[in-house]
N, C-alpha and C positions, 0 to 999 in steps of 0.2 A: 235830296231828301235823306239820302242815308248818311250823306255827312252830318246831318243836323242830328240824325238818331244817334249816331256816334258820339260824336260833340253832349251830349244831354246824358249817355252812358256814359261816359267819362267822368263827367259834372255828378252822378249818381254817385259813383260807384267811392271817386273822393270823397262827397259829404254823407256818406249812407250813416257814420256817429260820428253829432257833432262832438272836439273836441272838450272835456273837463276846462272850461276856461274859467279862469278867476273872477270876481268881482270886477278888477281892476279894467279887464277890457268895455270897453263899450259898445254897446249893439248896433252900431254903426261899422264899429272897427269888424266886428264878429262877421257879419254880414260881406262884409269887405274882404276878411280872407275868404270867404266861404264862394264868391263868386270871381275871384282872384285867376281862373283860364275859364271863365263863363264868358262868353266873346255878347251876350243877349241880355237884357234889361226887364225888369219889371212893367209888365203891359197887359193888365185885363181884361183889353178889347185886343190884342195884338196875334202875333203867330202862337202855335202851342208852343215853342221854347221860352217865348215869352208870357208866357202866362204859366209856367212850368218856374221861372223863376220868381213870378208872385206867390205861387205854392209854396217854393221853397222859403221863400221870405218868412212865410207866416208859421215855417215848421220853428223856421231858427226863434221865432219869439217867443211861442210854444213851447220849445223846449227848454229856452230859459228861466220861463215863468217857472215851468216846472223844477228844472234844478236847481234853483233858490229855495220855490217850497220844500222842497226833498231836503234840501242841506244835509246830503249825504251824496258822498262822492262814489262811492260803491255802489248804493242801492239806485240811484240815476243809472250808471253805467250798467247794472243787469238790466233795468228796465228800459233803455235803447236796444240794447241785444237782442229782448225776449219781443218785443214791439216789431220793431226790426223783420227779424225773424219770418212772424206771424203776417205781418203786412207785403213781406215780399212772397213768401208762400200762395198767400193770393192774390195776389198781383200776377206772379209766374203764371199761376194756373186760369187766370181772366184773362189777361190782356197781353202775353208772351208776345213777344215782336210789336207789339201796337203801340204808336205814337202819341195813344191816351197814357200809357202805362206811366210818362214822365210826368204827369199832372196826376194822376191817381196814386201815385206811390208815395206823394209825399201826401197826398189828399187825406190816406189810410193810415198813416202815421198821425197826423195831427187830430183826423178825429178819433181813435185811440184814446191818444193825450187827451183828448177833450171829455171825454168820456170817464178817464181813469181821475181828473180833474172835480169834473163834477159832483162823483161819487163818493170818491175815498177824501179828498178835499173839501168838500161843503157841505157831505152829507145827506145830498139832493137825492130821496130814495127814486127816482123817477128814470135815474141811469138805466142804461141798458138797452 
């Protein structure tokens, strides 16, 4: 089991910001480098590595959607950092050492996104 924690730290700590990728790649490919020494697959009936990698799936779409909207290469990049940040702050202080933390950290990150989406995106006063 602690190899599995490891293996899923590692996997973190490489995708914690995805890279500025261009148009050009596709979410396929994106995904593809993003699980490129992830040895565990997409399964959300499966072990929590796998189900840690349908989190992450669904961060990298998230974040797409949103760096498109942004179409700002800087202001995306703060707002990974500050997201980031703030979702590992809590995460540290909730789930420090726990085998949730791999599915909650990307968990906390996308609903964020989703949140900062909803609001400042479509205006939906209901955010929050």
């Amino acid at each position: 089991m602690r190899f599995i924690t490891l293996l899923t730290a590692l996997f973190v700590i490489t995708n914690t910001n995805h890279p500025l990728l261009s148009d050009e790649i596709s979410l396929e490919d994106e995904i593809k480098e993003a699980f490129k020494n992830y040895p565990f697959e997409c399964n959300p009936e499966g072990s929590t590595p796998e189900i840690a990698a349908c989190a992450w799936i669904d961060l990298i779409k998230s974040d797409r959607a949103l760096r498109k909207e942004l179409n700002n290469a800087q202001l995306y990049k703060e707002w990974i950092t500050a997201r980031n940040k703030m979702c590992n702050f809590f995460q540290d202080k909730l789930y420090a050492g726990g085998t949730i933390r791999q599915i909650s950290r990307p968990g906390c990150q996308l609903r964020v996104n989703k949140e900062v989406q909803k609001y400042c995106l479509t205006g939906d006063p209901t955010c929050g």
